[in-house]
OpenMM code with the backbone's topology and positions (N, CA, C; nanometers):
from openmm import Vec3, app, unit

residues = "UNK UNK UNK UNK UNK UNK UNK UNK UNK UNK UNK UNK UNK UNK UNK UNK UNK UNK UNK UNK UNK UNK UNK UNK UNK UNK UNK UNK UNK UNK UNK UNK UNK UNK UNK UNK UNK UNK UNK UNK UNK UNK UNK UNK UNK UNK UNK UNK UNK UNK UNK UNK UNK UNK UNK UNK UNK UNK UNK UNK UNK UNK UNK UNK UNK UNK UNK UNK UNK UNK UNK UNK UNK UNK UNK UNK UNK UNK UNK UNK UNK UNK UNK UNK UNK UNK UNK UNK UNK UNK UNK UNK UNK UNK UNK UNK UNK UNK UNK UNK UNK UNK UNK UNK UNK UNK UNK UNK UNK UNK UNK UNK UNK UNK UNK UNK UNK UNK UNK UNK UNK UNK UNK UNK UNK UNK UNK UNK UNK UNK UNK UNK UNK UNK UNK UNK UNK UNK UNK UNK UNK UNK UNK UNK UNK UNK UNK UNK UNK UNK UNK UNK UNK UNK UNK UNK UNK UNK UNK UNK UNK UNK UNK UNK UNK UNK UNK UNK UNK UNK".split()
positions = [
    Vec3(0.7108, -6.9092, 16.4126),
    Vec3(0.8346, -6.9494, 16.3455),
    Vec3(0.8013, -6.9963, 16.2039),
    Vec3(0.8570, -6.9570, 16.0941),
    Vec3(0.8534, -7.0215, 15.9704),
    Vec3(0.9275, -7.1430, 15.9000),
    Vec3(0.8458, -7.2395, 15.8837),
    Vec3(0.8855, -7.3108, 15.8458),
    Vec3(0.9726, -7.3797, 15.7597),
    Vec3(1.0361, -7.4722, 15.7708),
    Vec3(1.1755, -7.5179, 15.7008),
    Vec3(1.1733, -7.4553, 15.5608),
    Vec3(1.0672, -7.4919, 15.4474),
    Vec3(1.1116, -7.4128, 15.3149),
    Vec3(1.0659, -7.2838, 15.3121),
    Vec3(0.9913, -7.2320, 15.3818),
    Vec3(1.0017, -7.0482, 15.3669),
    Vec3(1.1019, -6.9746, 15.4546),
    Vec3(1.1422, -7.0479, 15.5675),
    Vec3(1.2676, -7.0135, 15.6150),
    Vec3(1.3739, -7.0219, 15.5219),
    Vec3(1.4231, -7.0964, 15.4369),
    Vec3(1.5430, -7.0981, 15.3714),
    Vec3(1.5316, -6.9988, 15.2195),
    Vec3(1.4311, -7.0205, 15.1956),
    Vec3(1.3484, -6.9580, 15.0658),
    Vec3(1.3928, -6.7845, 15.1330),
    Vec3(1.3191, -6.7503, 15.2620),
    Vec3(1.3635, -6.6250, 15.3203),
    Vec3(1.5044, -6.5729, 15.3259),
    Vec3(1.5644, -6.7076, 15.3901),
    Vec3(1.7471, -6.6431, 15.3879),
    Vec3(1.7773, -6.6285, 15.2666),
    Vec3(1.7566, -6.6995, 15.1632),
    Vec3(1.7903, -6.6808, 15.0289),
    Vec3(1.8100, -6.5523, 15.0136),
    Vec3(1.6749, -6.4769, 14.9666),
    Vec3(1.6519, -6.3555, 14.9254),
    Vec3(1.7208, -6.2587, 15.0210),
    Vec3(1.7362, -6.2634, 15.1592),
    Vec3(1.8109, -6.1736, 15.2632),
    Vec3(1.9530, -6.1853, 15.2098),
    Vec3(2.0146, -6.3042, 15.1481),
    Vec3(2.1370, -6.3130, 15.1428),
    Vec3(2.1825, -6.2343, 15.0003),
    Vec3(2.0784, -6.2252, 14.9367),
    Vec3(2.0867, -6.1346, 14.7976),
    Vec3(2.1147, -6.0136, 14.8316),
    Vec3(2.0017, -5.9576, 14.9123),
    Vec3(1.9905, -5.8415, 14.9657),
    Vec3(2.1258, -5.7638, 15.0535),
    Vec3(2.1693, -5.8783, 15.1386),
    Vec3(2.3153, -5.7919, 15.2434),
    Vec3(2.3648, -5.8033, 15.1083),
    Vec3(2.4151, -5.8707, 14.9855),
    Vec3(2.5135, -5.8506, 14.8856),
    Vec3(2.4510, -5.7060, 14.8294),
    Vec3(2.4019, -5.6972, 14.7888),
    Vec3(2.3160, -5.5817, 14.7060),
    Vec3(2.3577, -5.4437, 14.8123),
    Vec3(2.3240, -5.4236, 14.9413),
    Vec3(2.3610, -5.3431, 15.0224),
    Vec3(2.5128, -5.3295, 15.0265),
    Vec3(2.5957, -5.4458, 15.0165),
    Vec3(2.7120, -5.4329, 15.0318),
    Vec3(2.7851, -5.3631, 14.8773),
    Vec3(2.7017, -5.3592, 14.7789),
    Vec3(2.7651, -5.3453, 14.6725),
    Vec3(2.6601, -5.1894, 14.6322),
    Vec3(2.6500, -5.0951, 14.7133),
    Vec3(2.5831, -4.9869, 14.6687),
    Vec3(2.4853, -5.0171, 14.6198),
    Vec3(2.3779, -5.0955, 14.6314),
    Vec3(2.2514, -5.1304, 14.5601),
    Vec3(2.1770, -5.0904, 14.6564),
    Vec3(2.0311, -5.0148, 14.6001),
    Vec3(1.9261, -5.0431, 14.6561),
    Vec3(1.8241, -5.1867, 14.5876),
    Vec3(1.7508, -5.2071, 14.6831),
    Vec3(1.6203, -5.3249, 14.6059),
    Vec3(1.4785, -5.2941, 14.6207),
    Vec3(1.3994, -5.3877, 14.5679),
    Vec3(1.3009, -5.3424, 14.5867),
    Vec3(1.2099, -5.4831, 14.5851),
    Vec3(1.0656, -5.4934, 14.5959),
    Vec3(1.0248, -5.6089, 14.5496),
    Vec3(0.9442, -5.5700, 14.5469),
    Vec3(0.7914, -5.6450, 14.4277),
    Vec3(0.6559, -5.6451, 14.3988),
    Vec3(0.5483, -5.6749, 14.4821),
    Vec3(0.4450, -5.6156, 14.5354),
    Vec3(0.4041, -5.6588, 14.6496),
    Vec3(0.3257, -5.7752, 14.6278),
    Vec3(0.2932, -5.8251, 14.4939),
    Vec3(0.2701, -5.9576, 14.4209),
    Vec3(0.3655, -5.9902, 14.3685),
    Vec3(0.3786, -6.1652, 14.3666),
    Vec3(0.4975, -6.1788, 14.2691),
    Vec3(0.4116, -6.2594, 14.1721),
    Vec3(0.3976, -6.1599, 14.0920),
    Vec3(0.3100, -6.2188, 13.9392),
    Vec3(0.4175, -6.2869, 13.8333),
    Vec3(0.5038, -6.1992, 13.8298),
    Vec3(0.5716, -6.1646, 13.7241),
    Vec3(0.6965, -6.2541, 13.7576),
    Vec3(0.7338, -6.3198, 13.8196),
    Vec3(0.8668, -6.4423, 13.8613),
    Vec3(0.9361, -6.3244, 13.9297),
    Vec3(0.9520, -6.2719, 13.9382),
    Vec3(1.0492, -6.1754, 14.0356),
    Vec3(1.0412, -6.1675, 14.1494),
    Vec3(1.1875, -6.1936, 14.2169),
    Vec3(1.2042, -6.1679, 14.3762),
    Vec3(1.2105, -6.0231, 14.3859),
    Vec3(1.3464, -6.0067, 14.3351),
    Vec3(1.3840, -5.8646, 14.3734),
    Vec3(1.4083, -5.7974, 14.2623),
    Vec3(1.3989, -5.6639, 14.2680),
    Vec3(1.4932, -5.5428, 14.1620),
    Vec3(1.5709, -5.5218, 14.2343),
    Vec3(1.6760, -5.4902, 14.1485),
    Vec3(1.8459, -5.4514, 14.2374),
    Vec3(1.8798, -5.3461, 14.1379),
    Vec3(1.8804, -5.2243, 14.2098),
    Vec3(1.9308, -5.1126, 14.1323),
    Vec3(2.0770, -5.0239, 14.1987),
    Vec3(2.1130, -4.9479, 14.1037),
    Vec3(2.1920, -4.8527, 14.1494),
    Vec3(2.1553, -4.7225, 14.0969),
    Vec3(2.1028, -4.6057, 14.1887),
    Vec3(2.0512, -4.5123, 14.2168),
    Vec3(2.1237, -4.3574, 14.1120),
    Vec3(2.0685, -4.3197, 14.0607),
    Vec3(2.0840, -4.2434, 13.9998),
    Vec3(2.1869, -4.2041, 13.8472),
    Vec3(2.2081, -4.1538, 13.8239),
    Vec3(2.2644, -4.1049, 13.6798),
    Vec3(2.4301, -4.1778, 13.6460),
    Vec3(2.3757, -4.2347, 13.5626),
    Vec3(2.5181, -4.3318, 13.4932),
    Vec3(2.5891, -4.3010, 13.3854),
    Vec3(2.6914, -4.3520, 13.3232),
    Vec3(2.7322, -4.3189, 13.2207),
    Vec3(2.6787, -4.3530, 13.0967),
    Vec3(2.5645, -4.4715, 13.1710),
    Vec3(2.4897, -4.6034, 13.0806),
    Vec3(2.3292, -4.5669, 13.1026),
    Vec3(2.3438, -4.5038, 13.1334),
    Vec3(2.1716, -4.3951, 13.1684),
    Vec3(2.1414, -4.4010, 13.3128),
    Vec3(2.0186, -4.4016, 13.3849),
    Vec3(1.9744, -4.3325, 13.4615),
    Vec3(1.9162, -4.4626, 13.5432),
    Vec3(1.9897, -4.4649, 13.6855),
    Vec3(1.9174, -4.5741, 13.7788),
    Vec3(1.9295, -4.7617, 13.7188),
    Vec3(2.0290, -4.7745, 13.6553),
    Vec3(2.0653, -4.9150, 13.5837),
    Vec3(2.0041, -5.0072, 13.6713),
    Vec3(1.9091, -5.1486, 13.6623),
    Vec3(1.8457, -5.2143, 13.7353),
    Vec3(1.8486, -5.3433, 13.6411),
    Vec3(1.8443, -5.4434, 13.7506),
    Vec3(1.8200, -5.6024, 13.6880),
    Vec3(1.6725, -5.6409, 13.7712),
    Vec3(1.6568, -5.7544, 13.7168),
    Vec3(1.5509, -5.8279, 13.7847),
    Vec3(1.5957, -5.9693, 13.8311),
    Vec3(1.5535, -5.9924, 13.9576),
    Vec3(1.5955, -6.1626, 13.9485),
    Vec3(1.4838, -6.2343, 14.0970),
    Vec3(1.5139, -6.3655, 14.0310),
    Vec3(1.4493, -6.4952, 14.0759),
    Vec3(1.5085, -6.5124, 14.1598),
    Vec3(1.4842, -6.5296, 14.2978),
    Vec3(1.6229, -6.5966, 14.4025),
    Vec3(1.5270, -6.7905, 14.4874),
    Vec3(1.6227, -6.8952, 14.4074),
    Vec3(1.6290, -6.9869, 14.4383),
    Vec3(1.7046, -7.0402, 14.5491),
    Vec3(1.6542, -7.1496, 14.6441),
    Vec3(1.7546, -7.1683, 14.7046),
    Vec3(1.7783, -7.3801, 14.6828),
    Vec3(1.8675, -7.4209, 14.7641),
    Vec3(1.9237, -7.5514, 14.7800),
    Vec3(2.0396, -7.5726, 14.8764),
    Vec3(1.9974, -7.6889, 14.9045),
    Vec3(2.0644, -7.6759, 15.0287),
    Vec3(2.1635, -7.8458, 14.9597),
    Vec3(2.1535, -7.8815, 14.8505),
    Vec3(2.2570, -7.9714, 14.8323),
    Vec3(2.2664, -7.9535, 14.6585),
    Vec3(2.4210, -7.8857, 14.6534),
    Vec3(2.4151, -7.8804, 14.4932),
    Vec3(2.4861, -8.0218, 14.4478),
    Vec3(2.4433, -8.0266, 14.3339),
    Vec3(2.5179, -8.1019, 14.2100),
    Vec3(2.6356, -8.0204, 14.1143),
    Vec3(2.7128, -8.0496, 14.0859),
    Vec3(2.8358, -7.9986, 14.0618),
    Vec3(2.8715, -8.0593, 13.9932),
    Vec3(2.8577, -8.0745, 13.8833),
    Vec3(2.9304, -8.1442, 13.7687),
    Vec3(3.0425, -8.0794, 13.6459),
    Vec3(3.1589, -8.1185, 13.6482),
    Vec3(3.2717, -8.0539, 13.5582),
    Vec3(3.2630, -7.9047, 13.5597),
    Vec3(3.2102, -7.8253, 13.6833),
    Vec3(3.2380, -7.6982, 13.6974),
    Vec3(3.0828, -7.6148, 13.6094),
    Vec3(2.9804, -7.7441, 13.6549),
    Vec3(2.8804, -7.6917, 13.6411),
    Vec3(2.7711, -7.7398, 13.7255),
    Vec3(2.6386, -7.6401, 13.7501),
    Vec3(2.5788, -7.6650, 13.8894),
    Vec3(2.4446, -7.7276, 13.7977),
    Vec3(2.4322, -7.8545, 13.8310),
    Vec3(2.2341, -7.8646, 13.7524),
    Vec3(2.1659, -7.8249, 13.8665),
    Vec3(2.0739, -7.7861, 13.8169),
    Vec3(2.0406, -7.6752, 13.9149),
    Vec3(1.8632, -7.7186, 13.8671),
    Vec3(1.7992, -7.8084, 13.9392),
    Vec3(1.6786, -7.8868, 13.8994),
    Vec3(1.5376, -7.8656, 13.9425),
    Vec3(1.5155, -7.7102, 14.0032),
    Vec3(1.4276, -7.7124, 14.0788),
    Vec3(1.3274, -7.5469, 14.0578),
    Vec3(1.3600, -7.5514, 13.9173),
    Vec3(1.2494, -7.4582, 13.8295),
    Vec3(1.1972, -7.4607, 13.7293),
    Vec3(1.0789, -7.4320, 13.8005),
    Vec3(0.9143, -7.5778, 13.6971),
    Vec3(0.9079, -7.4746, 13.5779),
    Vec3(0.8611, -7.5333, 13.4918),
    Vec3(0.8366, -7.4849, 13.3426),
    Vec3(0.8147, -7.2983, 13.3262),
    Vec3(0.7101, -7.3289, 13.4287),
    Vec3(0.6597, -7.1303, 13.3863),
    Vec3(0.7548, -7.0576, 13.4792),
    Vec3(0.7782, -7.0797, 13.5720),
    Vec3(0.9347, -6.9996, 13.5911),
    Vec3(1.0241, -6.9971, 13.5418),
    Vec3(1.0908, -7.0711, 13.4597),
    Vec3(1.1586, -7.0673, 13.3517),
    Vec3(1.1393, -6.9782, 13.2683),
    Vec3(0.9985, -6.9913, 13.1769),
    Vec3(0.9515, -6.8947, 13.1130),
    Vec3(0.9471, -6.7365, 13.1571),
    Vec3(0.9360, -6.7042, 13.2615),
    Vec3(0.9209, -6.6442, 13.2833),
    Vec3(1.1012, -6.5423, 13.3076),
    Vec3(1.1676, -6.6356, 13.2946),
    Vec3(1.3400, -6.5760, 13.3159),
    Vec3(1.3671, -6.5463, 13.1115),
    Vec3(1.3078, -6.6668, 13.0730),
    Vec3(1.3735, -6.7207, 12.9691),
    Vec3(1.4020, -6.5789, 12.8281),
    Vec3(1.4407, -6.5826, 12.7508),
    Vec3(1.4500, -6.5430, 12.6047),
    Vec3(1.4976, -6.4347, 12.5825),
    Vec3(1.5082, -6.3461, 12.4894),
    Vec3(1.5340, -6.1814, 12.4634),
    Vec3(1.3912, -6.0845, 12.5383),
    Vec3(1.4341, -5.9723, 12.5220),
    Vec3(1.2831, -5.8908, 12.5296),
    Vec3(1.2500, -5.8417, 12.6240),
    Vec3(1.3230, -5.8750, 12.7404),
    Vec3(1.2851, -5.7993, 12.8150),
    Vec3(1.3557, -5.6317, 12.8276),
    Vec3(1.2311, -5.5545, 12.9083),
    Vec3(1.3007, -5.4428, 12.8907),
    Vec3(1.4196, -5.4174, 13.0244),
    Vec3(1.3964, -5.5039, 13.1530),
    Vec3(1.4779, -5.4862, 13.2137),
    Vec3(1.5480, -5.6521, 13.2217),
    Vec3(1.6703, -5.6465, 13.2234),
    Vec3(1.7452, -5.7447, 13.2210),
    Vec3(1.6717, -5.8543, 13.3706),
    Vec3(1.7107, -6.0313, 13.2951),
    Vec3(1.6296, -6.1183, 13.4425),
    Vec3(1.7338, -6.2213, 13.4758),
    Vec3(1.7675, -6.2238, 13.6248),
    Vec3(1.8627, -6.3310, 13.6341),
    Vec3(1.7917, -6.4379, 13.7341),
    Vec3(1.8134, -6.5737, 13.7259),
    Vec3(1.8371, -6.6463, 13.8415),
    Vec3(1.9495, -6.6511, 13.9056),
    Vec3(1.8970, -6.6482, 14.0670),
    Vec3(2.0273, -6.6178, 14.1054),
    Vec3(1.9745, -6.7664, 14.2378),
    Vec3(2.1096, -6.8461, 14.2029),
    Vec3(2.0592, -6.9873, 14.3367),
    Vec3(2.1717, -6.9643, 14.4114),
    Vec3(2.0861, -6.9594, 14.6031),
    Vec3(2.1561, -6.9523, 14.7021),
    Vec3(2.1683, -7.1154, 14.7863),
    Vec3(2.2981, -7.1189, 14.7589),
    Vec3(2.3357, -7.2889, 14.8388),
    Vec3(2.3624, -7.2630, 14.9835),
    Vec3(2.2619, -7.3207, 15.0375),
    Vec3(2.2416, -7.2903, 15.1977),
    Vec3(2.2702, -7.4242, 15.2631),
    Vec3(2.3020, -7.4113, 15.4314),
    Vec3(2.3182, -7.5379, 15.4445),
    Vec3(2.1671, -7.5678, 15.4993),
    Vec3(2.1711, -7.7040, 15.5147),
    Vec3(2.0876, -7.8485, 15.5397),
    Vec3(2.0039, -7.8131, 15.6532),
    Vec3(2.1141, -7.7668, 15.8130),
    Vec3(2.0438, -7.6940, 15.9086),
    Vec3(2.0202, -7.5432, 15.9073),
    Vec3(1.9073, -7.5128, 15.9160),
    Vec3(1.9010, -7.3355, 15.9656),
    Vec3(2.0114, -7.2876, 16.0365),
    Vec3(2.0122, -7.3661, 16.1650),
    Vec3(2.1312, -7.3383, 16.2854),
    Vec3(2.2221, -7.2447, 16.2186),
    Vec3(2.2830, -7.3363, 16.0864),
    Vec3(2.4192, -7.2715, 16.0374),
    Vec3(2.4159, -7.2029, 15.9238),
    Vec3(2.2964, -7.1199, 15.9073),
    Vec3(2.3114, -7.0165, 15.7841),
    Vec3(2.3665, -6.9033, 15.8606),
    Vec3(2.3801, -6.8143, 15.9720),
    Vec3(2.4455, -6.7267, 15.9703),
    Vec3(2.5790, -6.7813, 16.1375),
    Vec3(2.6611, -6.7211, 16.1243),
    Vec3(2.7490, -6.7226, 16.2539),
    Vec3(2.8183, -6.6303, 16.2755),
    Vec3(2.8574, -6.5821, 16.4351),
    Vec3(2.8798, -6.4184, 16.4656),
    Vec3(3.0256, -6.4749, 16.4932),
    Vec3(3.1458, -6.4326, 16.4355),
    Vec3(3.2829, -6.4445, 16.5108),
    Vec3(3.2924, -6.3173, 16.5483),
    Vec3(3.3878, -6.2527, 16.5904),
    Vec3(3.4735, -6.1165, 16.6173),
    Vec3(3.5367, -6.0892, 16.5300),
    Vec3(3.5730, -6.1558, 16.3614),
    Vec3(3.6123, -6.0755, 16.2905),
    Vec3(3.4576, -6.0539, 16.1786),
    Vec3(3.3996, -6.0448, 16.2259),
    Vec3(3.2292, -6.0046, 16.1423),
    Vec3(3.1199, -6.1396, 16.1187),
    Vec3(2.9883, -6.0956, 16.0937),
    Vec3(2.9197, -6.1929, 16.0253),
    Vec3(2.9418, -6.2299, 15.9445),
    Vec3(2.9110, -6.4055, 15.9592),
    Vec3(2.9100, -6.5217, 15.8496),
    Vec3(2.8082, -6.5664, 15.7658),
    Vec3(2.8031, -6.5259, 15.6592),
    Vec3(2.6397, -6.5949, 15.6052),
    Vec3(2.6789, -6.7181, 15.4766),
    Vec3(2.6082, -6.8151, 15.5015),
    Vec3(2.6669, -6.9525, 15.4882),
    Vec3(2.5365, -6.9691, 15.3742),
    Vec3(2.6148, -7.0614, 15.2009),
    Vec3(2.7168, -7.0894, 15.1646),
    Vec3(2.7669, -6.9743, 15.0670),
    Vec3(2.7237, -6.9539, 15.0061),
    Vec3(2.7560, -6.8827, 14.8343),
    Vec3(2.6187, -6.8937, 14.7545),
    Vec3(2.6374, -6.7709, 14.6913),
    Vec3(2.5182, -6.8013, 14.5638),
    Vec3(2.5772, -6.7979, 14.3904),
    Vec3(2.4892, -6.7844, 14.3502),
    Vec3(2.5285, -6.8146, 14.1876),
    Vec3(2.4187, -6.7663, 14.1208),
    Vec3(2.4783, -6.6992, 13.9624),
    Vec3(2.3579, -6.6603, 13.9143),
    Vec3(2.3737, -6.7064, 13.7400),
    Vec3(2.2788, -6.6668, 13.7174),
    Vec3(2.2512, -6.7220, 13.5549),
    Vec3(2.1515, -6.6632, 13.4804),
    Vec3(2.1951, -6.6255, 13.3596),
    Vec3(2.0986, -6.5430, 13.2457),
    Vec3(2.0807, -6.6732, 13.1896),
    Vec3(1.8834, -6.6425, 13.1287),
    Vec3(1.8541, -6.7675, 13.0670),
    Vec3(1.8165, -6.6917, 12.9146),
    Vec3(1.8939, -6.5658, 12.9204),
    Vec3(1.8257, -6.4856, 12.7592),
    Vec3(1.8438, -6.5706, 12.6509),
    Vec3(1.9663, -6.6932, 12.6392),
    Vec3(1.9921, -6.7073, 12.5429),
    Vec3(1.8863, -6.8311, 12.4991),
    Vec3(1.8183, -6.8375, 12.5834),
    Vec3(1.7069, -7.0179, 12.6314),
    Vec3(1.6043, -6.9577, 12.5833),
    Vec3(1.5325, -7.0622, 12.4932),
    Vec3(1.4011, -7.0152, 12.4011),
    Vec3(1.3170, -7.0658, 12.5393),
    Vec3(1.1868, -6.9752, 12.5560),
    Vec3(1.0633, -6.9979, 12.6483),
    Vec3(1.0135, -7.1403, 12.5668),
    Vec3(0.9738, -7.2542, 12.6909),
    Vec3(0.9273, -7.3489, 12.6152),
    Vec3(0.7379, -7.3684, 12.5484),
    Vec3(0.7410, -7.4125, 12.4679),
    Vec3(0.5595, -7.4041, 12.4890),
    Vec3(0.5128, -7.4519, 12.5371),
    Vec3(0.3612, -7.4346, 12.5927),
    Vec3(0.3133, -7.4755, 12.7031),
    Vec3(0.3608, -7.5118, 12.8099),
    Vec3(0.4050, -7.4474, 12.8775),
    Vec3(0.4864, -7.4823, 13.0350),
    Vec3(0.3649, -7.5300, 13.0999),
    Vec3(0.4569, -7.5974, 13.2282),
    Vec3(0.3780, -7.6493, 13.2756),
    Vec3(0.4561, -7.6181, 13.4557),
    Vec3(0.3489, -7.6080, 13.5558),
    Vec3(0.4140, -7.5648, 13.7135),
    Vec3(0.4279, -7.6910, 13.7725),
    Vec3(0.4269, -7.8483, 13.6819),
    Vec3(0.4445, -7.9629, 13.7006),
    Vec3(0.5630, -8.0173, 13.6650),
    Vec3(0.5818, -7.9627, 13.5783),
    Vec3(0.7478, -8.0258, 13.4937),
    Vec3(0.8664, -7.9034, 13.5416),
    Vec3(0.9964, -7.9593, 13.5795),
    Vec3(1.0809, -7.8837, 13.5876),
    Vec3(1.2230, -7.8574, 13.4916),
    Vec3(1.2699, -7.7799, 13.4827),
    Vec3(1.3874, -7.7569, 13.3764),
    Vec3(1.5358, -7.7516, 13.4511),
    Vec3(1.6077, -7.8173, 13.4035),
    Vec3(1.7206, -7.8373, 13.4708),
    Vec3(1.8062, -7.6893, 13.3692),
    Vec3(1.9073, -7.6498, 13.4976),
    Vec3(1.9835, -7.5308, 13.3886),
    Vec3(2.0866, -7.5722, 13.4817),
    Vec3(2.2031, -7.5529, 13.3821),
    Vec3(2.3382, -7.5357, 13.4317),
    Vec3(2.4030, -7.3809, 13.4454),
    Vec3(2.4469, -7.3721, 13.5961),
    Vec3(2.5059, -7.2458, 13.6214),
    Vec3(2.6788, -7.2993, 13.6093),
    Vec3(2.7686, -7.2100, 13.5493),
    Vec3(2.8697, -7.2159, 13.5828),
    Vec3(2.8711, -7.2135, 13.7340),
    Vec3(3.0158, -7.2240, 13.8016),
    Vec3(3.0600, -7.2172, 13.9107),
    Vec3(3.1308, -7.1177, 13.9408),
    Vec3(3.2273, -7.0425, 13.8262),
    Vec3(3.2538, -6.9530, 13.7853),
    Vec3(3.1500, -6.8025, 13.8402),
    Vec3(3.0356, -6.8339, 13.8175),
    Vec3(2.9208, -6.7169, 13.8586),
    Vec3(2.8660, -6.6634, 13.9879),
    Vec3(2.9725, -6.6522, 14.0645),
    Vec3(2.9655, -6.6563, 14.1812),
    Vec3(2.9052, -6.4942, 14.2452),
    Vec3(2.8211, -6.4732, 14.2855),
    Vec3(2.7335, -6.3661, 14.3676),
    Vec3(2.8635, -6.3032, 14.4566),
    Vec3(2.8753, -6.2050, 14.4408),
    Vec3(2.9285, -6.1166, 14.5284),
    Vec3(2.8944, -5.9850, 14.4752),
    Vec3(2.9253, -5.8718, 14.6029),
    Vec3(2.8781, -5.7551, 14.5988),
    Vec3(2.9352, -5.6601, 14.4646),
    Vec3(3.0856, -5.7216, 14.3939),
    Vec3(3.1273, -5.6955, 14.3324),
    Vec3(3.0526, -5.7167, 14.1936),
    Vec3(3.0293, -5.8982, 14.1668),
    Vec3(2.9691, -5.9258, 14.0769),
    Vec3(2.8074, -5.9413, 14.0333),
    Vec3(2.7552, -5.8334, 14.1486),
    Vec3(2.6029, -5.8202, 14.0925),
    Vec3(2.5503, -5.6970, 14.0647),
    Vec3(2.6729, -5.5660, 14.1409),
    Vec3(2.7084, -5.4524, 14.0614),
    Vec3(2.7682, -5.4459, 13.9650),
    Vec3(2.8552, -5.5239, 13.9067),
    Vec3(2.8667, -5.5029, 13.7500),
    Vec3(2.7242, -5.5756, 13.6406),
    Vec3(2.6704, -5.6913, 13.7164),
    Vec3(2.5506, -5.7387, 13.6265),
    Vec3(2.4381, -5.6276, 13.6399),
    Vec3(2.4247, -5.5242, 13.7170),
    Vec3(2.3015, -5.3993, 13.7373),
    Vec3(2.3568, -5.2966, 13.6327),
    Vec3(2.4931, -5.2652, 13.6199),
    Vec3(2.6017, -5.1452, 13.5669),
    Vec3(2.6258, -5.2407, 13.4383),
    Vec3(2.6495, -5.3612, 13.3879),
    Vec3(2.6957, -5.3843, 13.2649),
    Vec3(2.5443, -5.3850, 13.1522),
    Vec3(2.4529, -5.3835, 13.2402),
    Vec3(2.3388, -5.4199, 13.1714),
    Vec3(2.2458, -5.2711, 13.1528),
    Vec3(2.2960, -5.2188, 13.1833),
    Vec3(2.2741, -5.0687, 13.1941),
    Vec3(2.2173, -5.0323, 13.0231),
    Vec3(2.1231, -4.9452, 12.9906),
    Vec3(2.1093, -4.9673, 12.8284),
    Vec3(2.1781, -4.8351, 12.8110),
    Vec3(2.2515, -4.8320, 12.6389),
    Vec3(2.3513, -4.7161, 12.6040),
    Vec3(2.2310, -4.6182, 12.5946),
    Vec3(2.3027, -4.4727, 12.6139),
    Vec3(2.2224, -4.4331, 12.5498),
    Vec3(2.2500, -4.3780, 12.4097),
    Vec3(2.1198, -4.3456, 12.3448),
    Vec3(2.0939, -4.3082, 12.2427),
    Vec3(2.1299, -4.1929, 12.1635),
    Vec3(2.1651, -4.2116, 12.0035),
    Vec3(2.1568, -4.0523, 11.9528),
    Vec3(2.3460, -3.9895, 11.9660),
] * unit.nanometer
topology = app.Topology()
chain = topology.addChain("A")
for resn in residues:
    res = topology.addResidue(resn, chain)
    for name in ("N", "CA", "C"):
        topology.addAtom(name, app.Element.getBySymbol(name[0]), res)
């Protein structure tokens, strides 16, 4: 059995994933995670916006948010992960995406008869516009505010794979 934070750390990323499936995405992941990345989330083949449009993202989890005036501090990514989301430049677009889970395992998923339940919501956030800090550190952490507004659904992480799509050229 896995333990309390790689268990929730696990549903996290699964809960990305049924969204991603639910929204025509395939994923993928690094068989190292060098590079801060959980997952790639793509959509498969020829676009109007070029060919196979893909994001990259971080999947955080918490199991008690802070919520302030319709914003989440969100306190629990240390310096070089940050960096590693942070600035312009990349060639494929990078999101954090934080999944608010509850407290017990018990109640991250529940079966009724009108379908599966997967318990709570996630949220995501571009940090392009956030300068990388210097010298990070995997000791110090950076607080970021997610809207509330940014809410993960199958809808809204196929338009962040499809809006981020690069034009093409010429």
């Amino acid at each position: 059995m896995l333990d309390a934070r790689n268990h929730q750390g696990k549903f996290g990323a699964d809960y990305v994933r049924v969204l991603a499936s639910a929204a025509g995405l395939i994923w993928s992941q690094d068989d190292v995670d060098l590079d801060g990345v959980d997952l790639c989330l793509k959509l498969p083949g020829r676009t109007r916006n070029g060919f196979s449009p893909r994001i990259e993202v971080q999947v955080k989890t918490v199991s008690r948010l802070q919520d302030r005036r319709g914003l989440i501090d969100f306190d629990n990514l240390d310096q070089v992960q940050f960096n590693k989301l942070a600035g312009p430049g990349f060639t494929v677009p990078r999101y954090l995406f934080v999944v608010h889970v509850p407290t017990s395992a018990a109640q991250y998923a529940d079966l009724h008869t009108s379908g599966l339940l997967l318990r709570h919501i996630g949220y995501y956030l571009s940090l392009e516009s956030r300068d990388p800090l210097p010298e990070p550190s995997s000791k110090r952490h950076v607080r970021v505010k997610i809207p509330v507004s940014n809410v993960l659904t199958a809808a809204s992480i196929r338009a962040l794979v499809t809006e981020n799509a690069a034009l093409p050229t010429g």
